[in-house]
N, CA, C and O atoms as a Tripos MOL2 file, in Angstrom:
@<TRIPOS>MOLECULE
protein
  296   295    74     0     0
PROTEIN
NO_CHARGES

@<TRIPOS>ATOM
      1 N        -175.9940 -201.9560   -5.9140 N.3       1 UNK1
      2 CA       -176.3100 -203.1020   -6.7380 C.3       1 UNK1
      3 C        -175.0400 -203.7050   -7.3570 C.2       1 UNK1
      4 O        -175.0260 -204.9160   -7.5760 O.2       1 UNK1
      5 N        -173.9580 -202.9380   -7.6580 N.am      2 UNK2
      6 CA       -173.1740 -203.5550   -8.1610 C.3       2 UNK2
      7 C        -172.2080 -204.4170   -7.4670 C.2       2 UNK2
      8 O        -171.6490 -205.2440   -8.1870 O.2       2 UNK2
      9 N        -171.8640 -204.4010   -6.1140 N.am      3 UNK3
     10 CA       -171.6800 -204.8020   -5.2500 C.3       3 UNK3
     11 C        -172.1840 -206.0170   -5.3570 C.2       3 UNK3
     12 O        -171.4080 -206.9220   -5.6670 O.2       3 UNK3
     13 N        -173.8710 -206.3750   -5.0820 N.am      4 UNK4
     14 CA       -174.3430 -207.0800   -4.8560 C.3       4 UNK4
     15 C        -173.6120 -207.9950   -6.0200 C.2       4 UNK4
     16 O        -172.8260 -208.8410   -5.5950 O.2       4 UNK4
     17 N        -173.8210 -207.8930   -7.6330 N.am      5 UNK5
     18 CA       -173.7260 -209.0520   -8.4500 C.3       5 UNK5
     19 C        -172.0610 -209.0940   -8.6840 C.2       5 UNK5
     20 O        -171.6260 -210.1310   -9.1860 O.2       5 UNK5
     21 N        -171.1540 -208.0860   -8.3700 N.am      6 UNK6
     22 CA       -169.6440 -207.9710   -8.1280 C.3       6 UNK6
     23 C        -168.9930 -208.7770   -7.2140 C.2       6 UNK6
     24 O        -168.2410 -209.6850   -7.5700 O.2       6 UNK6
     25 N        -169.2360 -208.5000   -6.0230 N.am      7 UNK7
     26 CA       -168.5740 -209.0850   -4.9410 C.3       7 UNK7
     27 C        -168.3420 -210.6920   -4.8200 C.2       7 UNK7
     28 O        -167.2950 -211.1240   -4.3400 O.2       7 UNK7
     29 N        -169.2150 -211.4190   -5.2100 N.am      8 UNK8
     30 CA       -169.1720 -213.1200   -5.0120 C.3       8 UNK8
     31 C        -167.8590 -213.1900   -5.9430 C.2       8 UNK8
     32 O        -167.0190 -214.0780   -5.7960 O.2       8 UNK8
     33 N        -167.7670 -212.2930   -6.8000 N.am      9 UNK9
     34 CA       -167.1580 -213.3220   -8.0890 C.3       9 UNK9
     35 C        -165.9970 -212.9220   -8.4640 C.2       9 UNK9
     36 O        -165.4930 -213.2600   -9.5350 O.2       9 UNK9
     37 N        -165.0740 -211.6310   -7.0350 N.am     10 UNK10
     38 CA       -164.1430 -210.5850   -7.2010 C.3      10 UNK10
     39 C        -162.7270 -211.4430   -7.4010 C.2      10 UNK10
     40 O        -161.8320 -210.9270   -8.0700 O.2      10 UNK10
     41 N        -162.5820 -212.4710   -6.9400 N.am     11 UNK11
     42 CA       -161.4550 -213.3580   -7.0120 C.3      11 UNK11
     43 C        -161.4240 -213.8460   -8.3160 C.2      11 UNK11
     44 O        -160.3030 -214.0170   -8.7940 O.2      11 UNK11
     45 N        -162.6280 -214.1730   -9.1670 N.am     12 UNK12
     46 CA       -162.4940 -215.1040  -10.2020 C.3      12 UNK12
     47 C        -162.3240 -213.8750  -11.5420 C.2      12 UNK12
     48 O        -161.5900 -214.1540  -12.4910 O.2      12 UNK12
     49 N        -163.1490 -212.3840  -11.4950 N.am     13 UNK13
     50 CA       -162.8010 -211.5870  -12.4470 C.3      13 UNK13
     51 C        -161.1800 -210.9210  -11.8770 C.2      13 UNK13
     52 O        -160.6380 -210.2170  -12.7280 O.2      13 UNK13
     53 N        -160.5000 -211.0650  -10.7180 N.am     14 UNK14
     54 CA       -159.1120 -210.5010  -10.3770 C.3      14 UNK14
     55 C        -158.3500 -211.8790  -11.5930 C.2      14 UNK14
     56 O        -157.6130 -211.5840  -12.5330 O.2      14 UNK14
     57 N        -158.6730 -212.9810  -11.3210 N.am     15 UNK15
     58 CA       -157.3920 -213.8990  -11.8020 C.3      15 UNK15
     59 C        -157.7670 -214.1770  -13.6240 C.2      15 UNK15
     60 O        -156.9890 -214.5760  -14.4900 O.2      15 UNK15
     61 N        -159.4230 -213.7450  -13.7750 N.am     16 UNK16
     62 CA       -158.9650 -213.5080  -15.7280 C.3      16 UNK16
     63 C        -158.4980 -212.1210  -15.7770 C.2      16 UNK16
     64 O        -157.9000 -212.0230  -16.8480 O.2      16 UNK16
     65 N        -158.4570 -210.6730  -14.9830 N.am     17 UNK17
     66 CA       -157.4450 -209.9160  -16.0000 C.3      17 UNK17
     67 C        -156.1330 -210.4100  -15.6160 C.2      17 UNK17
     68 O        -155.4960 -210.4340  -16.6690 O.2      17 UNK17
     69 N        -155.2710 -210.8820  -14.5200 N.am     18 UNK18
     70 CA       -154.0830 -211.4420  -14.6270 C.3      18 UNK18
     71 C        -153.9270 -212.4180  -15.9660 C.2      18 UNK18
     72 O        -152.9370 -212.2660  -16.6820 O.2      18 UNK18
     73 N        -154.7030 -213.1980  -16.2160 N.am     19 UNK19
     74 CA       -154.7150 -214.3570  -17.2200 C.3      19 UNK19
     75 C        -154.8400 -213.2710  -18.9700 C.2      19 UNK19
     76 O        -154.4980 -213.5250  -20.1250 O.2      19 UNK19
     77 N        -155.3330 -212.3690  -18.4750 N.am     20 UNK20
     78 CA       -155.4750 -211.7550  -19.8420 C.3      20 UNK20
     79 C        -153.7850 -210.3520  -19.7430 C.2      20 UNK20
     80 O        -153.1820 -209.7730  -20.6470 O.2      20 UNK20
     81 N        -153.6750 -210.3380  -18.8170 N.am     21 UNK21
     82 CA       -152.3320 -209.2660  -18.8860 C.3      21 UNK21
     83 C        -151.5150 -210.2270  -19.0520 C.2      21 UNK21
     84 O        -150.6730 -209.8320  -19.8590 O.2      21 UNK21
     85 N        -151.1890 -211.7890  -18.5780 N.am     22 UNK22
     86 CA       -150.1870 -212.0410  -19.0340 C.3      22 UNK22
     87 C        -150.2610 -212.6930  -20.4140 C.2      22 UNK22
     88 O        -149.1690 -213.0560  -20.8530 O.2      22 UNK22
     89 N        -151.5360 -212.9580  -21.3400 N.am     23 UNK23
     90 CA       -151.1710 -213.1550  -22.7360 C.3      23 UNK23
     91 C        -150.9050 -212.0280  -23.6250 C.2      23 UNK23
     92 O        -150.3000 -212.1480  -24.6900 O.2      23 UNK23
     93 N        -151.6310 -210.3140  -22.9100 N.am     24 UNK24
     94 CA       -150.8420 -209.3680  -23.7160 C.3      24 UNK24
     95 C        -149.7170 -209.4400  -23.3060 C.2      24 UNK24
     96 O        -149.1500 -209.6160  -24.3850 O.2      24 UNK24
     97 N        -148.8670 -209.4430  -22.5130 N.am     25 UNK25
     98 CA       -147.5910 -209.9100  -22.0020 C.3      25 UNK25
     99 C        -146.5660 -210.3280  -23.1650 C.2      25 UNK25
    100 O        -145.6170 -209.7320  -23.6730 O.2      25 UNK25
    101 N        -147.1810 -211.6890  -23.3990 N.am     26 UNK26
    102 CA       -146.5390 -212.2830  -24.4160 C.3      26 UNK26
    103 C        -146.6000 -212.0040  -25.7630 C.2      26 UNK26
    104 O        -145.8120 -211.9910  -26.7090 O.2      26 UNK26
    105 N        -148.1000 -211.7230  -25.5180 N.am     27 UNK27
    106 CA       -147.9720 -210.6680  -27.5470 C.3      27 UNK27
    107 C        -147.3170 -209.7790  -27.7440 C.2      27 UNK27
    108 O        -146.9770 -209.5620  -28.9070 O.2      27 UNK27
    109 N        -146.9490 -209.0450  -26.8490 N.am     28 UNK28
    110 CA       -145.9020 -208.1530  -26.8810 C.3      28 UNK28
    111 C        -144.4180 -208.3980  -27.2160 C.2      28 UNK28
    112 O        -143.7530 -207.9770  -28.1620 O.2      28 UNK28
    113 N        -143.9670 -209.4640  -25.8290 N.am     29 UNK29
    114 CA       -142.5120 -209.8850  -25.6890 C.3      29 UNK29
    115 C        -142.7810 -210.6500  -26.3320 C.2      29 UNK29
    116 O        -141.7760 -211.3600  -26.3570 O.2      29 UNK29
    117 N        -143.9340 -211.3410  -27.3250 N.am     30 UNK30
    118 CA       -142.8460 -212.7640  -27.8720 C.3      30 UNK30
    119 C        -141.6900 -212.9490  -29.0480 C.2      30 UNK30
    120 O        -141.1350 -214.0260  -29.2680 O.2      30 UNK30
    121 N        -141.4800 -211.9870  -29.6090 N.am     31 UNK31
    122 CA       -140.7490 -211.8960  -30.7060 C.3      31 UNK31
    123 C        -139.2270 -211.4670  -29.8930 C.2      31 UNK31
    124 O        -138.1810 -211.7000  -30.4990 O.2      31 UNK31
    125 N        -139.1830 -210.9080  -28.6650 N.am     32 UNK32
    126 CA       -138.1660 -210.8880  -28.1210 C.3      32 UNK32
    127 C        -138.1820 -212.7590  -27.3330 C.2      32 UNK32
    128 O        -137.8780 -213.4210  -28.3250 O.2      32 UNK32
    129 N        -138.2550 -213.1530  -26.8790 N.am     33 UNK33
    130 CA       -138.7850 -214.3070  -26.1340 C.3      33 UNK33
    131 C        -138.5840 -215.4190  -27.3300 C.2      33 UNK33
    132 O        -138.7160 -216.5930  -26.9830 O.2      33 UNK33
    133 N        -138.3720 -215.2330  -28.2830 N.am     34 UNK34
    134 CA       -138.0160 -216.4680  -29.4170 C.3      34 UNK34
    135 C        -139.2760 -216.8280  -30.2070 C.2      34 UNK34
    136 O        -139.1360 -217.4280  -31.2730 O.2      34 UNK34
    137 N        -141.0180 -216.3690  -29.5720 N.am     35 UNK35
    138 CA       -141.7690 -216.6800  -30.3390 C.3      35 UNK35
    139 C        -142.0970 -215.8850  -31.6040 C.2      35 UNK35
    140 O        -142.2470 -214.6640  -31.6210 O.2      35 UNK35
    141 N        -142.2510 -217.1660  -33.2730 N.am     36 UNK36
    142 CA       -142.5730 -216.0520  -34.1500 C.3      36 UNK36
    143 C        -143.6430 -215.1560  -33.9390 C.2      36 UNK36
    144 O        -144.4860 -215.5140  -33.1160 O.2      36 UNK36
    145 N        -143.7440 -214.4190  -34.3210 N.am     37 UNK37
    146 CA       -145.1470 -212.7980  -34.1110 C.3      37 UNK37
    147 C        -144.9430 -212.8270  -35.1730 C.2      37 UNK37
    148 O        -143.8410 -213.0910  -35.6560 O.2      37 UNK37
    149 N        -146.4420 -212.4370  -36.0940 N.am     38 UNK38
    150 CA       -146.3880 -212.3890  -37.2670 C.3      38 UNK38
    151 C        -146.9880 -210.3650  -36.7910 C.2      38 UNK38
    152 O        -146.7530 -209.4820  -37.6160 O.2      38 UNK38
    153 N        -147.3700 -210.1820  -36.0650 N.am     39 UNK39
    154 CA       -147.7160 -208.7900  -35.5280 C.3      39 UNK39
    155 C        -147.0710 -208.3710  -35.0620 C.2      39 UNK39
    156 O        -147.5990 -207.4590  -34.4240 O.2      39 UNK39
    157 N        -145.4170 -208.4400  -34.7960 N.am     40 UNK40
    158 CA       -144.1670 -208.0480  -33.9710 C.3      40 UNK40
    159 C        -144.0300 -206.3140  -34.0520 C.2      40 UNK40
    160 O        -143.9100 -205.4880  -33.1470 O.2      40 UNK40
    161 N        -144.1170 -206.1300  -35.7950 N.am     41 UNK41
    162 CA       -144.2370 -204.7810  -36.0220 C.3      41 UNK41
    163 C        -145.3970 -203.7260  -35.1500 C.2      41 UNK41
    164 O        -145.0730 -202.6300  -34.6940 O.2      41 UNK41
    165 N        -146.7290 -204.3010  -35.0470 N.am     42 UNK42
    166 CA       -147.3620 -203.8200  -34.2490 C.3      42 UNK42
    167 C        -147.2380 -203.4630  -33.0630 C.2      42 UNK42
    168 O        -147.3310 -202.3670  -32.5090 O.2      42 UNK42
    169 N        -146.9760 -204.6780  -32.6420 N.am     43 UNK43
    170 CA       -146.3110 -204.8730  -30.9100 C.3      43 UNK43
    171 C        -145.2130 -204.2440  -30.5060 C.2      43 UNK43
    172 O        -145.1360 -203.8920  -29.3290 O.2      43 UNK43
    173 N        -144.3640 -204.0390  -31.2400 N.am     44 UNK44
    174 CA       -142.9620 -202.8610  -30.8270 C.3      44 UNK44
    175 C        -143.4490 -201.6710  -30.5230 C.2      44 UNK44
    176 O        -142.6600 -200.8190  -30.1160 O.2      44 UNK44
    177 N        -144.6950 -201.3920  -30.6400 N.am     45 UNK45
    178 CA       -144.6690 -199.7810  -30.6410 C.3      45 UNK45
    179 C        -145.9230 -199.7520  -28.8890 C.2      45 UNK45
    180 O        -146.3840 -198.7580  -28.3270 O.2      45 UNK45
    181 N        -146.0560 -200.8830  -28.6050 N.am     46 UNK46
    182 CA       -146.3430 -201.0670  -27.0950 C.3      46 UNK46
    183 C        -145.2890 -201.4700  -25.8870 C.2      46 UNK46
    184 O        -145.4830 -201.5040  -24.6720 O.2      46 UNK46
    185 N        -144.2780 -201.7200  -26.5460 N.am     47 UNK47
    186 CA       -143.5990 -201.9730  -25.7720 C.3      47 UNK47
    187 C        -143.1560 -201.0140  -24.0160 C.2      47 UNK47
    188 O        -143.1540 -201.3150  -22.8220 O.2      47 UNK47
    189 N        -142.8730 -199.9190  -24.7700 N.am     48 UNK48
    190 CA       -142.7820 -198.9650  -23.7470 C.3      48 UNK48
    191 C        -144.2200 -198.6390  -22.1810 C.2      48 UNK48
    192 O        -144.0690 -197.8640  -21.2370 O.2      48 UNK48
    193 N        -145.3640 -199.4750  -22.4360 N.am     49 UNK49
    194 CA       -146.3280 -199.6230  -21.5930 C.3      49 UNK49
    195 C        -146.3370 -200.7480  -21.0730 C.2      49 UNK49
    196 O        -147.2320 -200.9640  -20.2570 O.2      49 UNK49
    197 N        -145.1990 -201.9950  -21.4160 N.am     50 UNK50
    198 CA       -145.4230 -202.8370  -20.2910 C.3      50 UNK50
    199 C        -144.1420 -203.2630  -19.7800 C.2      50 UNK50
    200 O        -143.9000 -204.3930  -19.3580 O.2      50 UNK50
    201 N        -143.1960 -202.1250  -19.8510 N.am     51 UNK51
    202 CA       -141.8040 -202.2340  -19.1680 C.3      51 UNK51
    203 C        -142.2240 -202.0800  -17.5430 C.2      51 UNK51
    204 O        -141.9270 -202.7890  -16.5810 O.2      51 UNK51
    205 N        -142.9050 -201.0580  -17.6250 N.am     52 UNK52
    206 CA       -143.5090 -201.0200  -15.6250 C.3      52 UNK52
    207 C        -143.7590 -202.6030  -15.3730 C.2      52 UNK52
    208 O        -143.1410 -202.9850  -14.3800 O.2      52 UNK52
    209 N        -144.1560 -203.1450  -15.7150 N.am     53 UNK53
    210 CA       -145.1430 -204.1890  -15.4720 C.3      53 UNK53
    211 C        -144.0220 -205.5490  -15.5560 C.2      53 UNK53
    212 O        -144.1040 -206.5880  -14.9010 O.2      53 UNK53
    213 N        -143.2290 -205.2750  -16.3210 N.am     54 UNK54
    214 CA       -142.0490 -206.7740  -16.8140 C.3      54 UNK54
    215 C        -141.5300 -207.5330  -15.4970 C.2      54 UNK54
    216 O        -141.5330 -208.7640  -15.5030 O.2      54 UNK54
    217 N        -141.1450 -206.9250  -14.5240 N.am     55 UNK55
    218 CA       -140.3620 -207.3360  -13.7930 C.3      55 UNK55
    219 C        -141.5870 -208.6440  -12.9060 C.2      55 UNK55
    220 O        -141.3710 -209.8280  -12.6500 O.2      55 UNK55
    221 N        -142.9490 -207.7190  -12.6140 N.am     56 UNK56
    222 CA       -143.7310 -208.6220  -11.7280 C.3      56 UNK56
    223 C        -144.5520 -209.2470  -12.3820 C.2      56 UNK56
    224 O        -145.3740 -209.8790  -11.7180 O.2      56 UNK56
    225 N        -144.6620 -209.3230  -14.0050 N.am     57 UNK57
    226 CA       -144.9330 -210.3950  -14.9870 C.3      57 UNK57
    227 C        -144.3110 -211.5740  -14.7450 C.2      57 UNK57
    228 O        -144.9320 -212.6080  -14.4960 O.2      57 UNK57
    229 N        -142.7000 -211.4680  -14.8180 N.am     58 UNK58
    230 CA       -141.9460 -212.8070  -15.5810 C.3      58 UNK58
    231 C        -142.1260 -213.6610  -13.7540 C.2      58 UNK58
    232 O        -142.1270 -214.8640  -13.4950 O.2      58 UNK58
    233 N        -142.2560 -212.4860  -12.8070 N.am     59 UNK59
    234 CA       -142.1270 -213.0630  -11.4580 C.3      59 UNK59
    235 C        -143.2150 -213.9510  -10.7650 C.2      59 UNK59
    236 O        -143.1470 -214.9060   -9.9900 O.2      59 UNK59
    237 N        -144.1750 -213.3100  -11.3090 N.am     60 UNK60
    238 CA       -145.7140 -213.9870  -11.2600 C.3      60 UNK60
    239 C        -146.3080 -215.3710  -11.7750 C.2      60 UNK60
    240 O        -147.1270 -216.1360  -11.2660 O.2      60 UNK60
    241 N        -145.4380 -215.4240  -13.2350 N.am     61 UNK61
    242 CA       -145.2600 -216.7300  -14.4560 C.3      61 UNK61
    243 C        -144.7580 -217.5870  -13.6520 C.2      61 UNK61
    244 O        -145.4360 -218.6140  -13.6130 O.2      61 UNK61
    245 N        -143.7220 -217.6000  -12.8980 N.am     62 UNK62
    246 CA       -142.4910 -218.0950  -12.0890 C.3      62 UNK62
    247 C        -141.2920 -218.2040  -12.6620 C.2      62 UNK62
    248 O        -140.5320 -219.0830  -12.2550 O.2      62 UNK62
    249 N        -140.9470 -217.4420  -13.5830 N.am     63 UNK63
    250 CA       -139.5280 -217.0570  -14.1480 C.3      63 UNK63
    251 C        -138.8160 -216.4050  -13.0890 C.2      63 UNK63
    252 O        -139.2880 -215.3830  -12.5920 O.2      63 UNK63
    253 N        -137.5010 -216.9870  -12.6080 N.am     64 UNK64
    254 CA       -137.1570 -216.1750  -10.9810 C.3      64 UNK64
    255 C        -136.1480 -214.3940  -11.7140 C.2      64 UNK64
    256 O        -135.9990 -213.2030  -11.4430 O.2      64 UNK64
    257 N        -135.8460 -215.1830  -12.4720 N.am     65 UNK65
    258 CA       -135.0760 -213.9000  -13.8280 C.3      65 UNK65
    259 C        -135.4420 -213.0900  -14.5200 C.2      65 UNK65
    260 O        -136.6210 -212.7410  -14.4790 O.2      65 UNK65
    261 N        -134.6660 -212.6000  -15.2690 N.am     66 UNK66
    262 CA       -135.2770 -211.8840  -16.7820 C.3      66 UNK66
    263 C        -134.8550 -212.8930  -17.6150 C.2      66 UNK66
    264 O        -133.7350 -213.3790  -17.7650 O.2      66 UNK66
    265 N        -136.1110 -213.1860  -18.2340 N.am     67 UNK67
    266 CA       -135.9400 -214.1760  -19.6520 C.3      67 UNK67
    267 C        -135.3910 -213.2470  -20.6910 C.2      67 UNK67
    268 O        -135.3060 -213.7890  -21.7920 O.2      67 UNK67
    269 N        -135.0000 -212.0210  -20.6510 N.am     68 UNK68
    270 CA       -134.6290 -211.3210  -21.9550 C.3      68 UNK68
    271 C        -133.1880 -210.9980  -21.4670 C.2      68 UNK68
    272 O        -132.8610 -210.6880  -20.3220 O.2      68 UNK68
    273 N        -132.1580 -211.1700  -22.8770 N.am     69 UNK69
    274 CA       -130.9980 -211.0410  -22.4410 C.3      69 UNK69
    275 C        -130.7630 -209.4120  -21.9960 C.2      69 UNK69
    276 O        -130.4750 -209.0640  -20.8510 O.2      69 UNK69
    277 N        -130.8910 -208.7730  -22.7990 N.am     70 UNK70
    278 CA       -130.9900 -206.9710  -22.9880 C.3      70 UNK70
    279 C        -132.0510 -206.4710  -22.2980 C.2      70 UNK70
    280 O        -132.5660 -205.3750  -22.5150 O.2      70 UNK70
    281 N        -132.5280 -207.5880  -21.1230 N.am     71 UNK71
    282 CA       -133.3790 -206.3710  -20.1480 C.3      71 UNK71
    283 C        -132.7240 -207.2280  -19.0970 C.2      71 UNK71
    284 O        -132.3620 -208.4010  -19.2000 O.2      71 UNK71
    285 N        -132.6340 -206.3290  -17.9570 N.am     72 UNK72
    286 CA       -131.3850 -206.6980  -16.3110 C.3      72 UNK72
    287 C        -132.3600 -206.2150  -15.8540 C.2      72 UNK72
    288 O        -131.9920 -205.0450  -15.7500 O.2      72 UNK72
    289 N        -133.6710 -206.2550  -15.3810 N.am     73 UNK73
    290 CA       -135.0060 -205.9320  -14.0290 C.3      73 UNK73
    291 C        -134.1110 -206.5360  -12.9980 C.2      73 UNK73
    292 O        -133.5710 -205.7060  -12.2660 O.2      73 UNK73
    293 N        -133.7900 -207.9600  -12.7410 N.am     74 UNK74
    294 CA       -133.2860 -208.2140  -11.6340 C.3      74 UNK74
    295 C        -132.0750 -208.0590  -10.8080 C.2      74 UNK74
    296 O        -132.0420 -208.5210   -9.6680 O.2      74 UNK74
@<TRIPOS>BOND
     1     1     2 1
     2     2     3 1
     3     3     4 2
     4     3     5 am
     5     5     6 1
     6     6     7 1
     7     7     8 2
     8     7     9 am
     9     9    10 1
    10    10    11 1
    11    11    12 2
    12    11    13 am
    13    13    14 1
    14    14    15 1
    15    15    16 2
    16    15    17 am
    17    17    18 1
    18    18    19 1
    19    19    20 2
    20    19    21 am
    21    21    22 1
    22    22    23 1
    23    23    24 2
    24    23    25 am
    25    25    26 1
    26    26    27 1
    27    27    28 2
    28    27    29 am
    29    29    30 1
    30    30    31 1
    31    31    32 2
    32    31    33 am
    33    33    34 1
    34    34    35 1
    35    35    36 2
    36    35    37 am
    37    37    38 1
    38    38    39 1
    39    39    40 2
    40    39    41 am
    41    41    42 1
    42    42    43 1
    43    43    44 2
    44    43    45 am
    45    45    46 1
    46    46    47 1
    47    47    48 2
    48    47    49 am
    49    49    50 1
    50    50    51 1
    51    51    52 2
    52    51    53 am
    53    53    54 1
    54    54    55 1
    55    55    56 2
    56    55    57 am
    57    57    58 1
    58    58    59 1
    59    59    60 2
    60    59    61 am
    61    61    62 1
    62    62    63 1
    63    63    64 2
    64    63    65 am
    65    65    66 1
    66    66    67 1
    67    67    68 2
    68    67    69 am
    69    69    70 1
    70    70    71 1
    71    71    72 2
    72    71    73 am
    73    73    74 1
    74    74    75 1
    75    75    76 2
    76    75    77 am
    77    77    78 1
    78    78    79 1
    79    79    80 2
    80    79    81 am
    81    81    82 1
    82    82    83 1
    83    83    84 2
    84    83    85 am
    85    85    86 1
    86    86    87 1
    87    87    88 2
    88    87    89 am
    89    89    90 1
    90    90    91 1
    91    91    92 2
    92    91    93 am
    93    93    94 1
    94    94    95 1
    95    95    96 2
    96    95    97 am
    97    97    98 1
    98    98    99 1
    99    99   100 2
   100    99   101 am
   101   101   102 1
   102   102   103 1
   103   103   104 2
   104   103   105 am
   105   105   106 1
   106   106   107 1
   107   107   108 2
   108   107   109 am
   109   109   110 1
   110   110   111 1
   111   111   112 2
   112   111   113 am
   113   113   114 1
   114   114   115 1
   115   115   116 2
   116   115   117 am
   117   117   118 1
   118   118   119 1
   119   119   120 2
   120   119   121 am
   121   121   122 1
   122   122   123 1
   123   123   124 2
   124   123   125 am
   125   125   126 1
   126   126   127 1
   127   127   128 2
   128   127   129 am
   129   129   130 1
   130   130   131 1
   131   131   132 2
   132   131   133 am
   133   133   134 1
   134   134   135 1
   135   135   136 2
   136   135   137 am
   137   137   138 1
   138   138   139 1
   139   139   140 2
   140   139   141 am
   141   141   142 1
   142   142   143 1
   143   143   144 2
   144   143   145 am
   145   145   146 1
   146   146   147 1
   147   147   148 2
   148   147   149 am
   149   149   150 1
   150   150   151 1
   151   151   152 2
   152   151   153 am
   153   153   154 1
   154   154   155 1
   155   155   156 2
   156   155   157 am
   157   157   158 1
   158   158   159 1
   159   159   160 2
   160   159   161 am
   161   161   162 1
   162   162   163 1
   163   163   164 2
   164   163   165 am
   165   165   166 1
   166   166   167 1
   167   167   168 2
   168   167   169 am
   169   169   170 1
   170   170   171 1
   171   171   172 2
   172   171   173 am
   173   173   174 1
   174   174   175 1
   175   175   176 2
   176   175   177 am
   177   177   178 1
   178   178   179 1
   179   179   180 2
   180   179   181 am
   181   181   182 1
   182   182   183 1
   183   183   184 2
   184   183   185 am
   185   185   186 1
   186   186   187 1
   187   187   188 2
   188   187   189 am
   189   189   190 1
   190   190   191 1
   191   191   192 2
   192   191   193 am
   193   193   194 1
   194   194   195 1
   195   195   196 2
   196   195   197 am
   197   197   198 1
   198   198   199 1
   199   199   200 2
   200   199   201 am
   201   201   202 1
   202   202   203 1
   203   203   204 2
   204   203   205 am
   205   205   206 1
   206   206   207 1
   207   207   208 2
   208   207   209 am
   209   209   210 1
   210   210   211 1
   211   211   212 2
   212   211   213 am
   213   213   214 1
   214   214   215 1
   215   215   216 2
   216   215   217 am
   217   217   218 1
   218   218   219 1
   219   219   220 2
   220   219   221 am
   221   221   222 1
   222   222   223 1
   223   223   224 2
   224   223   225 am
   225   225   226 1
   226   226   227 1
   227   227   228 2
   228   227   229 am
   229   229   230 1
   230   230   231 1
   231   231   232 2
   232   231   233 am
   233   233   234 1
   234   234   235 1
   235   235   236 2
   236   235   237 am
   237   237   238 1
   238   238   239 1
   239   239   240 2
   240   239   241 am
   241   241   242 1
   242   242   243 1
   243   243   244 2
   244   243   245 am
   245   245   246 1
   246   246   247 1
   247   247   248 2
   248   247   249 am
   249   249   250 1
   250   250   251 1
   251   251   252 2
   252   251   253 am
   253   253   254 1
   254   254   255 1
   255   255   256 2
   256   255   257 am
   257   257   258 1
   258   258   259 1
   259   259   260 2
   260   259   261 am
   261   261   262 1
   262   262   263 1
   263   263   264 2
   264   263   265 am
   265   265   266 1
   266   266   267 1
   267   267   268 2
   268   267   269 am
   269   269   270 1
   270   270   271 1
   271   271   272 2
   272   271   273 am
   273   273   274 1
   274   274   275 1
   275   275   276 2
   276   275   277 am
   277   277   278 1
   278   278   279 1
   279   279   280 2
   280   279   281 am
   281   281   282 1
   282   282   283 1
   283   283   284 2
   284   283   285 am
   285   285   286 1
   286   286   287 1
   287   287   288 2
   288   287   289 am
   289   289   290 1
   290   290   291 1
   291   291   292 2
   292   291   293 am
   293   293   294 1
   294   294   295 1
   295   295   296 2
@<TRIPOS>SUBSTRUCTURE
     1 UNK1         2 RESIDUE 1 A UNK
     2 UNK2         6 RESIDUE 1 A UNK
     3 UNK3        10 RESIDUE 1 A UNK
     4 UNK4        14 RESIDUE 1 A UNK
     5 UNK5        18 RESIDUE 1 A UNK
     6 UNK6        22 RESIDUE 1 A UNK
     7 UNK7        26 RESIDUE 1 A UNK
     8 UNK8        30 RESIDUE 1 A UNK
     9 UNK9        34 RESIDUE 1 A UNK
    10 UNK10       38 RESIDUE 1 A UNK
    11 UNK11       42 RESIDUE 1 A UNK
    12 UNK12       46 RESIDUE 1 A UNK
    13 UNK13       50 RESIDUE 1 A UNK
    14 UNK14       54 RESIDUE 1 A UNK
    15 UNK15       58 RESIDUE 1 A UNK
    16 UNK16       62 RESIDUE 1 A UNK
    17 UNK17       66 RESIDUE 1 A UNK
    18 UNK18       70 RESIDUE 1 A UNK
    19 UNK19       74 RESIDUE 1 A UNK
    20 UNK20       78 RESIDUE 1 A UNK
    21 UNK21       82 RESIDUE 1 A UNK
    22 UNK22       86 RESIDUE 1 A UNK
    23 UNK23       90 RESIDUE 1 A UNK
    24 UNK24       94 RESIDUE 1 A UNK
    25 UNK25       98 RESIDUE 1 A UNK
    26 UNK26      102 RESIDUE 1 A UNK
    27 UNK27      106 RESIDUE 1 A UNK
    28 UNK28      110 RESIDUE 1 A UNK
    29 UNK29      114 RESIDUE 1 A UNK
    30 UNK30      118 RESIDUE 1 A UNK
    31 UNK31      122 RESIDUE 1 A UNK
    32 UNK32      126 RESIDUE 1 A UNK
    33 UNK33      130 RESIDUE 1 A UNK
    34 UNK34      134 RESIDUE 1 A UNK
    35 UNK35      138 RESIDUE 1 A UNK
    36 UNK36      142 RESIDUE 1 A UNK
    37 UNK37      146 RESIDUE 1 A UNK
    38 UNK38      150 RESIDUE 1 A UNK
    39 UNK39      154 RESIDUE 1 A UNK
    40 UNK40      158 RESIDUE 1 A UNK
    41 UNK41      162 RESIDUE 1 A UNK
    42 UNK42      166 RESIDUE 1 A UNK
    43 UNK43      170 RESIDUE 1 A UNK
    44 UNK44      174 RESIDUE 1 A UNK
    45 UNK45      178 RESIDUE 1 A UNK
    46 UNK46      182 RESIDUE 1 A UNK
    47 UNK47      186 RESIDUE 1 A UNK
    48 UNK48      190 RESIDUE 1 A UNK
    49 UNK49      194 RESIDUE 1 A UNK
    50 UNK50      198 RESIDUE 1 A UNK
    51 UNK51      202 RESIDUE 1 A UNK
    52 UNK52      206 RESIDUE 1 A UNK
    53 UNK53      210 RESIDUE 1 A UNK
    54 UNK54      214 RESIDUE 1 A UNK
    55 UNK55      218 RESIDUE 1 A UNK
    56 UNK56      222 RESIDUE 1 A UNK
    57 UNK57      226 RESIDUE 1 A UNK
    58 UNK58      230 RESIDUE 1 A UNK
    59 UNK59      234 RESIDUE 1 A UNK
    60 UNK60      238 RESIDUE 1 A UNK
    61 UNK61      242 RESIDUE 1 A UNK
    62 UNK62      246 RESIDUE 1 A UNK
    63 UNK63      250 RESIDUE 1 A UNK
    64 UNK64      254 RESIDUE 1 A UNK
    65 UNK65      258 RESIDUE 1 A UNK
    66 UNK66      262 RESIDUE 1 A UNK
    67 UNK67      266 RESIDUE 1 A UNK
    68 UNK68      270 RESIDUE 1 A UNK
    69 UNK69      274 RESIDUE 1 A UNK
    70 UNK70      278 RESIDUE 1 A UNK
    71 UNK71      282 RESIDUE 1 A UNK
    72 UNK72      286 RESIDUE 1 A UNK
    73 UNK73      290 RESIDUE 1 A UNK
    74 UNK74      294 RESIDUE 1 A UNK
C-alpha cells in the first residue's frame, strides 16, 4: 500500500527534502555566509553534521566554489 500512495509523488517528496536540506543548510552557515542569525549560537553546535554534506550543497545551489573563506572543499 505504501507504494501504491508513495510512488506517483517520489520526485516531488525527493525535491522538498532537497528544498528543506538546503534551508537547514543555510540556518546553519548563515552567520558564516554574512547572514545575521539571531540563533547562530544554536547553530554552531550543528555544524559538525553538515560538513559531509557542504561540498554537494554549495554545488547543487550552483555555487561552483566554497562560498566560505576558511573552508577549501574544492
Amino acid at each position: 500500500m505504501h507504494e501504491f500512495y508513495v510512488g506517483p509523488y517520489r520526485q516531488m517528496f525527493k525535491r522538498e527534502k532537497q528544498d528543506e536540506d538546503d534551508l537547514f543548510m543555510i540556518a546553519v552557515l548563515g552567520e558564516a555566509l554574512g547572514v545575521p542569525d539571531p540563533a547562530a549560537y544554536y547553530t554552531a553546535e550543528l555544524l559538525p553534521a553538515v560538513w559531509d554534506n557542504f561540498h554537494a550543497w554549495h554545488r547543487r545551489i550552483g555555487i561552483p566554489r566554497s562560498p566560505l573563506d576558511h573552508i577549501g572543499c574544492c
